[in-house]
N, C-alpha and C positions, 0 to 999 in steps of 0.2 A: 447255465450262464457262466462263460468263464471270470479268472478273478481278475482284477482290476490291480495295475502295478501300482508298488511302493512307490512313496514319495522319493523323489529323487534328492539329489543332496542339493540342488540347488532348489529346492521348492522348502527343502528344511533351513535353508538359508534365509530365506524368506519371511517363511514362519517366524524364526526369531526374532529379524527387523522388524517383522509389524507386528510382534509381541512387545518391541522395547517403544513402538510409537505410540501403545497403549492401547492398538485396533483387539477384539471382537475374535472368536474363534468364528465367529457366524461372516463377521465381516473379511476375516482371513480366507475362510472358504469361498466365500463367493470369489474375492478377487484372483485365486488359484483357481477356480472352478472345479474343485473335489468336494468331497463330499462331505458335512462339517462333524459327523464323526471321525474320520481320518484324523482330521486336523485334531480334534477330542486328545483321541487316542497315543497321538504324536506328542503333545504337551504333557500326557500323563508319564509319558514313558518315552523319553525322546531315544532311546536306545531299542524299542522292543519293534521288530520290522511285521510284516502282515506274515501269519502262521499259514505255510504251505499243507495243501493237502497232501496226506498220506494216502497211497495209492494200498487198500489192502490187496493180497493176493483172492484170487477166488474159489470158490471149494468147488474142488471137482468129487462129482460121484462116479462111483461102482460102476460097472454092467450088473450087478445082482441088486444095487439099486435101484438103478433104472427101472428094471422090471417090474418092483415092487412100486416103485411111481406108476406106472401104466398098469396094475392092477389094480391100485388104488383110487388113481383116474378113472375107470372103467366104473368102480363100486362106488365112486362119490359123482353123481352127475349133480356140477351146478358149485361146484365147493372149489374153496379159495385154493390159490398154489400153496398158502399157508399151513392149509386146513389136512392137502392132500400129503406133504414132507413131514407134516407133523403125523400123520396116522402112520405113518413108515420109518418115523424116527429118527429122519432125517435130519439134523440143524445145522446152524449154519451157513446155508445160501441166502445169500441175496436174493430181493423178491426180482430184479431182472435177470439174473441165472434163471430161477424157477419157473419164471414164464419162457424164456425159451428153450426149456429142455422142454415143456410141457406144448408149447407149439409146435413140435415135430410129432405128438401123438397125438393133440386133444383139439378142437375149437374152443371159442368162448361163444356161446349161445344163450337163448333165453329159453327158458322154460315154455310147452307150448302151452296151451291155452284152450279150454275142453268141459265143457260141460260136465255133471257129476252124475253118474249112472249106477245107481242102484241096482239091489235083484229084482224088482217091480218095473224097473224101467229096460233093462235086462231082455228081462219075459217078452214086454210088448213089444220089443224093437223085433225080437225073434218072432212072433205071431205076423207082425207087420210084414216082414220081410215074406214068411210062408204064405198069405195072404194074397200079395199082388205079384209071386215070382211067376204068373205066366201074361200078366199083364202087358201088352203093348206097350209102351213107355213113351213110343211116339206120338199118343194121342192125350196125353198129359203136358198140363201146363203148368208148368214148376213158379209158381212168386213170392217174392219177398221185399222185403223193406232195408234200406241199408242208410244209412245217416254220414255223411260226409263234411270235415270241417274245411274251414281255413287255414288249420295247418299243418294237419293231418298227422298219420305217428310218431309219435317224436324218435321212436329207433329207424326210422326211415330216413334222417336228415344227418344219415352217416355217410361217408367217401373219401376215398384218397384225397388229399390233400400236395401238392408237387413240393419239393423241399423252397425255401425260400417264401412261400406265399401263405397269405393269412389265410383262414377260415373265412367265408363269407358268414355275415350276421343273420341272424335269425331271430324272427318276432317271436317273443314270446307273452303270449293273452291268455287271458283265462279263460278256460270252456275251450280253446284250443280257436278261439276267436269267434266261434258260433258255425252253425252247418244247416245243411240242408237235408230233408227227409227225400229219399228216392225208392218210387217203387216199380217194379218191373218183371217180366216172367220172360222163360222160355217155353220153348215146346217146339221139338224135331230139329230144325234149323232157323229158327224163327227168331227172334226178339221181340217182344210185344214191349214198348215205350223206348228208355224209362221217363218215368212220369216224375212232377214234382209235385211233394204235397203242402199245398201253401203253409208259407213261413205264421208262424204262431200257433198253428192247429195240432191239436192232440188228437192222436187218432183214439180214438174213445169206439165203440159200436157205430152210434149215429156217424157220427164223419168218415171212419172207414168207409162204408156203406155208400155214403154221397161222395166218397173221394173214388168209390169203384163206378157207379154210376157216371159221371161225370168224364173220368179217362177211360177206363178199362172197356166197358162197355157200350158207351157212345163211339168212342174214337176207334175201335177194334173189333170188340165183339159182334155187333151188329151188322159187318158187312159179311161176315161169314157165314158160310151156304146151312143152307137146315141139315146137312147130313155131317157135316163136322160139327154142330151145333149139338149135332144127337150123340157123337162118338167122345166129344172131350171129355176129359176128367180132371176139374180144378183141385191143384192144390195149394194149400196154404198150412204154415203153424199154427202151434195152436198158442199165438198170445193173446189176450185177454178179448182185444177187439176185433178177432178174427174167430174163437171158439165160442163165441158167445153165444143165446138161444136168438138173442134182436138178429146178429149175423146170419146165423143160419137159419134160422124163417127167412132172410130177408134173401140170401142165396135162392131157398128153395122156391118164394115165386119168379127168381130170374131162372127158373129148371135146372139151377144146379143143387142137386137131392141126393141122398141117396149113392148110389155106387159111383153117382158124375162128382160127387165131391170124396176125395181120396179121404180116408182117415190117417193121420200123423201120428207117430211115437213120439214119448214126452223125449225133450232135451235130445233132440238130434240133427243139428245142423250138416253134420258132417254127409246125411244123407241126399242132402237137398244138394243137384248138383246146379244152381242159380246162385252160392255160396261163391264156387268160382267163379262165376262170372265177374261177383262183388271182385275179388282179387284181382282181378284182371284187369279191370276199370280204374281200381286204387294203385295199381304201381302204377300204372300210364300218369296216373294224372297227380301223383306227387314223386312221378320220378328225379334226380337231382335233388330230393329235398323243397320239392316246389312248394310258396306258399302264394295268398292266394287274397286279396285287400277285398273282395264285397262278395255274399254268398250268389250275387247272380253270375261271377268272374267264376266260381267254381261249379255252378250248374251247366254252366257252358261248356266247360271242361269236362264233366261227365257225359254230357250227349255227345261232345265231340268224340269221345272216346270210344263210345258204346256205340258209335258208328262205325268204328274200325274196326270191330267184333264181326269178323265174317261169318256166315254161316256154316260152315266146317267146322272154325272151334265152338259153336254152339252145338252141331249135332255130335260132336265128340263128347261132350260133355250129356247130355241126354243121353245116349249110346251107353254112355257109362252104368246107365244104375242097374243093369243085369249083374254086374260085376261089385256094384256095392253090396244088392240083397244077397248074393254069394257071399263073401267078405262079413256079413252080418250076420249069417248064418253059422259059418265055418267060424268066427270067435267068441259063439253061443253070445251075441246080443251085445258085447262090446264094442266100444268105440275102434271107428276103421280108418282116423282119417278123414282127408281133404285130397 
Protein backbone atom coordinates (compact mmCIF):
# COMPACT_ATOMS: atom_id res chain seq x y z
CA UNK A 1 0.00 0.00 0.00
CA UNK A 2 1.68 3.09 -0.85
CA UNK A 3 1.82 6.26 1.75
CA UNK A 4 -0.71 8.75 1.83
CA UNK A 5 0.55 12.56 1.67
CA UNK A 6 1.11 15.16 4.29
CA UNK A 7 -1.12 17.62 5.29
CA UNK A 8 -0.71 20.28 3.18
CA UNK A 9 -0.31 23.86 4.55
CA UNK A 10 -3.59 24.80 3.74
CA UNK A 11 -5.42 21.77 5.47
CA UNK A 12 -3.09 22.84 8.57
CA UNK A 13 -4.54 26.16 8.10
CA UNK A 14 -7.61 24.65 8.74
CA UNK A 15 -6.96 22.63 11.39
CA UNK A 16 -6.19 25.64 13.37
CA UNK A 17 -9.52 27.48 12.56
CA UNK A 18 -11.51 24.72 13.59
CA UNK A 19 -9.39 24.23 16.44
CA UNK A 20 -9.97 27.90 17.55
CA UNK A 21 -14.06 27.40 16.65
CA UNK A 22 -13.68 24.78 19.37
CA UNK A 23 -14.74 21.65 16.64
CA UNK A 24 -13.64 17.92 17.53
CA UNK A 25 -10.27 16.24 16.01
CA UNK A 26 -13.10 13.58 14.94
CA UNK A 27 -15.13 16.46 13.63
CA UNK A 28 -11.94 18.19 11.92
CA UNK A 29 -11.22 14.87 10.21
CA UNK A 30 -14.25 14.16 8.85
CA UNK A 31 -14.74 17.73 7.36
CA UNK A 32 -10.90 17.26 5.62
CA UNK A 33 -11.80 13.86 5.06
CA UNK A 34 -8.32 12.37 6.47
CA UNK A 35 -7.91 10.22 8.61
CA UNK A 36 -8.60 11.40 12.52
CA UNK A 37 -5.23 10.06 13.45
CA UNK A 38 -3.47 12.47 11.12
CA UNK A 39 -5.32 15.11 12.49
CA UNK A 40 -4.13 13.27 16.19
CA UNK A 41 -0.93 13.51 15.32
CA UNK A 42 -0.77 17.04 13.75
CA UNK A 43 -2.19 18.82 17.04
CA UNK A 44 0.41 16.83 18.98
CA UNK A 45 3.26 17.99 17.13
CA UNK A 46 2.12 20.59 14.65
CA UNK A 47 5.90 20.58 13.40
CA UNK A 48 6.58 16.81 13.04
CA UNK A 49 5.69 15.79 9.11
CA UNK A 50 4.77 11.77 8.24
CA UNK A 51 8.49 9.78 8.68
CA UNK A 52 9.50 8.54 5.06
CA UNK A 53 10.56 5.26 4.48
CA UNK A 54 13.94 4.25 4.37
CA UNK A 55 14.78 2.32 1.49
CA UNK A 56 17.44 -0.34 3.05
CA UNK A 57 19.99 -1.62 0.51
CA UNK A 58 19.76 -5.52 -0.10
CA UNK A 59 22.28 -8.13 0.70
CA UNK A 60 23.63 -9.64 -2.08
CA UNK A 61 25.21 -13.34 -1.81
CA UNK A 62 28.29 -15.04 -2.98
CA UNK A 63 28.43 -17.75 -5.84
CA UNK A 64 29.91 -19.98 -2.94
CA UNK A 65 26.85 -19.04 -1.18
CA UNK A 66 24.59 -19.82 -3.54
CA UNK A 67 25.78 -23.09 -3.74
CA UNK A 68 25.50 -23.79 -0.31
CA UNK A 69 21.69 -22.46 -0.59
CA UNK A 70 21.07 -25.22 -3.34
CA UNK A 71 22.76 -27.95 -1.13
CA UNK A 72 20.94 -26.96 1.43
CA UNK A 73 17.64 -26.80 -0.51
CA UNK A 74 18.33 -30.23 -1.91
CA UNK A 75 18.99 -31.71 2.09
CA UNK A 76 15.98 -29.71 3.50
CA UNK A 77 12.89 -30.81 1.46
CA UNK A 78 9.84 -28.77 2.67
CA UNK A 79 11.76 -26.14 5.09
CA UNK A 80 11.42 -22.55 5.26
CA UNK A 81 13.79 -20.02 3.01
CA UNK A 82 14.38 -19.09 6.74
CA UNK A 83 15.30 -22.39 7.93
CA UNK A 84 17.38 -22.99 4.63
CA UNK A 85 19.88 -19.33 5.06
CA UNK A 86 20.04 -20.20 8.56
CA UNK A 87 21.69 -23.75 8.18
CA UNK A 88 24.31 -21.95 5.66
CA UNK A 89 24.82 -19.05 7.93
CA UNK A 90 23.49 -16.85 5.89
CA UNK A 91 21.80 -13.56 7.58
CA UNK A 92 20.58 -10.86 6.67
CA UNK A 93 18.27 -11.26 3.58
CA UNK A 94 15.06 -10.31 3.33
CA UNK A 95 12.54 -13.01 3.17
CA UNK A 96 11.60 -11.63 -0.55
CA UNK A 97 15.44 -11.83 -1.53
CA UNK A 98 15.26 -15.33 -0.19
CA UNK A 99 12.54 -16.52 -1.96
CA UNK A 100 13.59 -15.56 -5.20
CA UNK A 101 17.10 -16.61 -5.18
CA UNK A 102 15.48 -19.91 -3.97
CA UNK A 103 12.76 -19.78 -6.98
CA UNK A 104 15.50 -20.19 -9.62
CA UNK A 105 16.36 -23.72 -7.98
CA UNK A 106 13.58 -24.89 -5.85
CA UNK A 107 9.57 -25.19 -6.05
CA UNK A 108 7.25 -24.74 -3.26
CA UNK A 109 5.32 -27.96 -2.95
CA UNK A 110 3.47 -30.10 -0.62
CA UNK A 111 4.52 -33.10 0.75
CA UNK A 112 2.99 -36.21 -1.03
CA UNK A 113 0.83 -38.36 0.77
CA UNK A 114 1.49 -42.36 1.16
CA UNK A 115 0.42 -44.72 3.10
CA UNK A 116 2.95 -46.51 5.80
CA UNK A 117 4.78 -49.71 4.79
CA UNK A 118 6.23 -51.75 7.06
CA UNK A 119 8.68 -55.01 6.56
CA UNK A 120 5.30 -57.09 6.97
CA UNK A 121 3.62 -55.09 4.57
CA UNK A 122 6.93 -54.93 2.55
CA UNK A 123 7.01 -58.82 2.25
CA UNK A 124 3.43 -59.16 1.06
CA UNK A 125 3.26 -56.51 -1.56
CA UNK A 126 6.56 -58.57 -2.88
CA UNK A 127 4.79 -62.17 -2.76
CA UNK A 128 1.62 -60.31 -4.33
CA UNK A 129 3.58 -58.94 -7.07
CA UNK A 130 5.44 -62.68 -7.64
CA UNK A 131 2.19 -64.12 -7.37
CA UNK A 132 -0.01 -62.61 -10.27
CA UNK A 133 3.30 -61.53 -12.49
CA UNK A 134 2.14 -63.82 -15.28
CA UNK A 135 -1.39 -62.91 -14.77
CA UNK A 136 -3.56 -61.45 -17.77
CA UNK A 137 -4.50 -58.16 -16.30
CA UNK A 138 -6.90 -57.77 -18.87
CA UNK A 139 -9.39 -59.96 -17.39
CA UNK A 140 -9.24 -58.22 -14.00
CA UNK A 141 -11.67 -55.71 -12.86
CA UNK A 142 -10.04 -53.22 -10.84
CA UNK A 143 -12.90 -51.26 -8.10
CA UNK A 144 -13.04 -48.91 -5.74
CA UNK A 145 -14.72 -46.41 -3.77
CA UNK A 146 -13.80 -42.56 -4.07
CA UNK A 147 -15.93 -39.93 -1.95
CA UNK A 148 -16.15 -36.44 -3.56
CA UNK A 149 -17.33 -33.05 -2.02
CA UNK A 150 -18.78 -29.75 -2.73
CA UNK A 151 -15.61 -28.24 -2.64
CA UNK A 152 -13.25 -30.28 -3.16
CA UNK A 153 -9.24 -29.73 -2.30
CA UNK A 154 -8.67 -26.70 -0.93
CA UNK A 155 -4.96 -26.64 -2.65
CA UNK A 156 -6.80 -27.06 -5.95
CA UNK A 157 -8.58 -23.45 -5.76
CA UNK A 158 -5.14 -21.94 -6.63
CA UNK A 159 -4.38 -19.78 -10.14
CA UNK A 160 -3.00 -16.82 -11.55
CA UNK A 161 -4.85 -14.17 -10.82
CA UNK A 162 -4.29 -10.88 -13.83
CA UNK A 163 -2.68 -7.83 -12.03
CA UNK A 164 -5.67 -5.46 -11.19
CA UNK A 165 -8.43 -8.01 -10.50
CA UNK A 166 -9.67 -9.55 -7.26
CA UNK A 167 -9.63 -13.22 -6.35
CA UNK A 168 -13.04 -14.61 -6.89
CA UNK A 169 -14.70 -15.91 -3.46
CA UNK A 170 -14.97 -18.97 -2.31
CA UNK A 171 -17.41 -21.05 0.02
CA UNK A 172 -15.98 -22.14 2.83
CA UNK A 173 -18.25 -25.06 4.96
CA UNK A 174 -17.48 -27.40 7.01
CA UNK A 175 -16.94 -31.14 5.84
CA UNK A 176 -15.89 -29.24 2.72
CA UNK A 177 -19.96 -28.86 2.46
CA UNK A 178 -20.64 -32.68 2.34
CA UNK A 179 -20.05 -35.31 -0.70
CA UNK A 180 -20.98 -38.19 -2.39
CA UNK A 181 -19.69 -41.84 -2.10
CA UNK A 182 -18.75 -43.20 -5.80
CA UNK A 183 -18.05 -46.57 -6.78
CA UNK A 184 -16.78 -48.00 -9.97
CA UNK A 185 -14.17 -50.36 -11.74
CA UNK A 186 -12.25 -50.95 -14.64
CA UNK A 187 -11.14 -53.72 -16.73
CA UNK A 188 -9.18 -53.79 -20.42
CA UNK A 189 -10.90 -50.74 -21.84
CA UNK A 190 -13.99 -50.72 -20.18
CA UNK A 191 -15.60 -48.60 -17.32
CA UNK A 192 -18.17 -50.42 -15.43
CA UNK A 193 -20.60 -47.25 -13.79
CA UNK A 194 -19.72 -45.05 -11.71
CA UNK A 195 -22.35 -45.90 -9.32
CA UNK A 196 -23.71 -43.79 -6.52
CA UNK A 197 -24.02 -45.06 -3.17
CA UNK A 198 -27.05 -43.58 -1.56
CA UNK A 199 -26.50 -40.49 0.51
CA UNK A 200 -26.68 -41.48 4.33
CA UNK A 201 -25.52 -45.18 4.02
CA UNK A 202 -22.40 -46.58 5.50
CA UNK A 203 -21.03 -49.15 3.67
CA UNK A 204 -20.80 -51.62 6.57
CA UNK A 205 -20.77 -55.68 5.00
CA UNK A 206 -24.63 -55.94 4.58
CA UNK A 207 -24.85 -52.68 2.36
CA UNK A 208 -21.67 -53.11 0.50
CA UNK A 209 -23.23 -56.32 -0.59
CA UNK A 210 -26.73 -54.91 -1.48
CA UNK A 211 -25.06 -51.84 -2.96
CA UNK A 212 -23.01 -54.57 -5.23
CA UNK A 213 -26.12 -56.47 -6.03
CA UNK A 214 -28.31 -53.76 -6.89
CA UNK A 215 -25.49 -51.79 -9.38
CA UNK A 216 -22.73 -53.89 -10.10
CA UNK A 217 -24.32 -57.00 -10.69
CA UNK A 218 -27.85 -56.34 -11.91
CA UNK A 219 -26.92 -53.46 -14.07
CA UNK A 220 -23.51 -55.04 -15.65
CA UNK A 221 -22.69 -58.19 -14.56
CA UNK A 222 -25.49 -60.24 -15.59
CA UNK A 223 -25.51 -59.42 -19.19
CA UNK A 224 -22.10 -60.87 -19.69
CA UNK A 225 -21.49 -64.03 -21.58
CA UNK A 226 -20.67 -67.32 -19.32
CA UNK A 227 -17.17 -67.44 -20.61
CA UNK A 228 -15.99 -64.05 -19.29
CA UNK A 229 -18.15 -64.73 -16.36
CA UNK A 230 -15.63 -67.83 -16.00
CA UNK A 231 -12.42 -65.77 -16.90
CA UNK A 232 -12.90 -62.55 -14.52
CA UNK A 233 -10.94 -61.87 -11.64
CA UNK A 234 -12.60 -59.30 -9.01
CA UNK A 235 -10.74 -57.17 -7.37
CA UNK A 236 -11.25 -55.14 -4.32
CA UNK A 237 -9.21 -53.61 -0.97
CA UNK A 238 -9.30 -54.91 1.76
CA UNK A 239 -11.44 -52.21 3.85
CA UNK A 240 -13.39 -53.62 6.40
CA UNK A 241 -16.74 -54.10 4.32
CA UNK A 242 -15.04 -55.53 1.53
CA UNK A 243 -12.55 -58.22 3.53
CA UNK A 244 -15.00 -59.37 5.64
CA UNK A 245 -16.02 -63.26 5.96
CA UNK A 246 -20.42 -61.81 5.41
CA UNK A 247 -18.40 -60.41 2.01
CA UNK A 248 -16.74 -62.94 1.06
CA UNK A 249 -19.21 -65.90 1.43
CA UNK A 250 -21.47 -63.57 0.07
CA UNK A 251 -19.00 -63.00 -3.19
CA UNK A 252 -18.43 -66.80 -3.19
CA UNK A 253 -22.24 -67.71 -3.96
CA UNK A 254 -22.20 -64.86 -6.71
CA UNK A 255 -18.81 -67.42 -8.02
CA UNK A 256 -16.53 -65.07 -7.30
CA UNK A 257 -14.11 -67.56 -4.99
CA UNK A 258 -11.25 -68.42 -4.86
CA UNK A 259 -8.49 -67.49 -7.72
CA UNK A 260 -11.70 -65.10 -9.46
CA UNK A 261 -11.23 -62.94 -6.48
CA UNK A 262 -7.64 -61.45 -6.45
CA UNK A 263 -5.91 -61.28 -3.14
CA UNK A 264 -4.63 -57.55 -2.01
CA UNK A 265 -1.57 -56.32 -0.06
CA UNK A 266 -2.16 -54.33 2.87
CA UNK A 267 -1.82 -50.37 2.39
CA UNK A 268 -1.37 -50.24 -1.42
CA UNK A 269 -3.19 -47.84 -3.31
CA UNK A 270 -0.64 -47.03 -5.47
CA UNK A 271 -1.12 -50.48 -7.07
CA UNK A 272 -4.69 -50.20 -7.95
CA UNK A 273 -4.54 -48.44 -11.36
CA UNK A 274 -8.74 -47.28 -10.78
CA UNK A 275 -6.73 -44.64 -8.39
CA UNK A 276 -6.04 -42.79 -11.60
CA UNK A 277 -8.79 -42.83 -12.84
CA UNK A 278 -10.19 -41.17 -9.38
CA UNK A 279 -7.54 -38.22 -10.44
CA UNK A 280 -8.78 -37.95 -13.56
CA UNK A 281 -12.35 -37.45 -12.79
CA UNK A 282 -11.22 -34.92 -9.81
CA UNK A 283 -9.32 -32.41 -11.89
CA UNK A 284 -12.01 -32.29 -14.59
CA UNK A 285 -14.59 -31.69 -12.19
CA UNK A 286 -13.01 -29.08 -9.74
CA UNK A 287 -10.91 -27.69 -12.37
CA UNK A 288 -10.70 -23.52 -11.89
CA UNK A 289 -11.41 -24.18 -8.37
CA UNK A 290 -14.95 -25.19 -9.11
CA UNK A 291 -17.50 -25.51 -6.29
CA UNK A 292 -20.31 -27.04 -6.51
CA UNK A 293 -24.15 -25.86 -4.31
CA UNK A 294 -26.13 -29.57 -4.04
CA UNK A 295 -24.32 -33.13 -3.99
CA UNK A 296 -26.64 -34.20 -7.02
CA UNK A 297 -24.97 -30.74 -8.96
CA UNK A 298 -21.71 -32.73 -8.19
CA UNK A 299 -22.85 -36.41 -9.09
CA UNK A 300 -23.54 -35.04 -12.37
CA UNK A 301 -20.42 -33.79 -12.73
CA UNK A 302 -18.72 -37.08 -12.13
CA UNK A 303 -20.66 -39.05 -14.61
CA UNK A 304 -20.36 -36.30 -16.94
CA UNK A 305 -16.79 -36.73 -16.66
CA UNK A 306 -16.35 -40.30 -16.46
CA UNK A 307 -17.82 -40.19 -19.70
CA UNK A 308 -15.10 -38.45 -21.30
CA UNK A 309 -12.86 -41.11 -20.11
CA UNK A 310 -12.18 -42.91 -23.35
CA UNK A 311 -11.29 -46.27 -23.64
CA UNK A 312 -7.59 -45.72 -24.50
CA UNK A 313 -6.91 -43.94 -21.17
CA UNK A 314 -8.53 -46.83 -19.45
CA UNK A 315 -6.69 -49.46 -21.28
CA UNK A 316 -3.42 -47.50 -20.63
CA UNK A 317 -3.99 -47.59 -17.27
CA UNK A 318 -4.76 -51.57 -16.93
CA UNK A 319 -1.78 -51.98 -19.42
CA UNK A 320 0.06 -50.44 -16.69
CA UNK A 321 0.21 -53.10 -13.95
CA UNK A 322 3.01 -55.45 -15.65
CA UNK A 323 5.08 -52.40 -15.04
CA UNK A 324 3.90 -51.70 -11.58
CA UNK A 325 4.58 -55.58 -10.26
CA UNK A 326 8.12 -54.89 -11.88
CA UNK A 327 8.44 -51.39 -10.13
CA UNK A 328 7.35 -53.66 -6.81
CA UNK A 329 9.64 -55.96 -7.31
CA UNK A 330 12.73 -54.22 -8.43
CA UNK A 331 12.24 -51.67 -4.92
CA UNK A 332 11.84 -54.96 -2.81
CA UNK A 333 8.12 -54.20 -1.88
CA UNK A 334 8.31 -50.26 -1.50
CA UNK A 335 5.98 -47.70 -2.49
CA UNK A 336 6.18 -46.95 -6.59
CA UNK A 337 3.83 -44.28 -7.01
CA UNK A 338 0.88 -43.24 -8.82
Amino acid sequence: MGQKKDLTGSEKSKIVRYLAEGCSSLKIAKLLKRDPRTIKRFIQNSQQGRKKRVEKPRRKITAHELRKVKRAAAKMPLATSLAIFQSCNITGVPKSTRCAILRDMAKVRKAERRPPLNKTHKLKRQDWAKKYLKTDFSKVLWTDEMRVSLDGPDGWARGWIGKGQRAPVRLRRQQSGGGVLVWAGIIKDELVGPFRVEDGVKLNSQSYCQFLEDTFFKQWYRKKSASFKKNMIFMQDNAPSHASKYSTAWLARKGIKEEKLMTWPPCSPDLNPIENLWSIIKCEIYKEGKQYTSLNSVWEAVVAAARNVDGEQIKTLTESMDGRLLSVLAKKGGYIGR
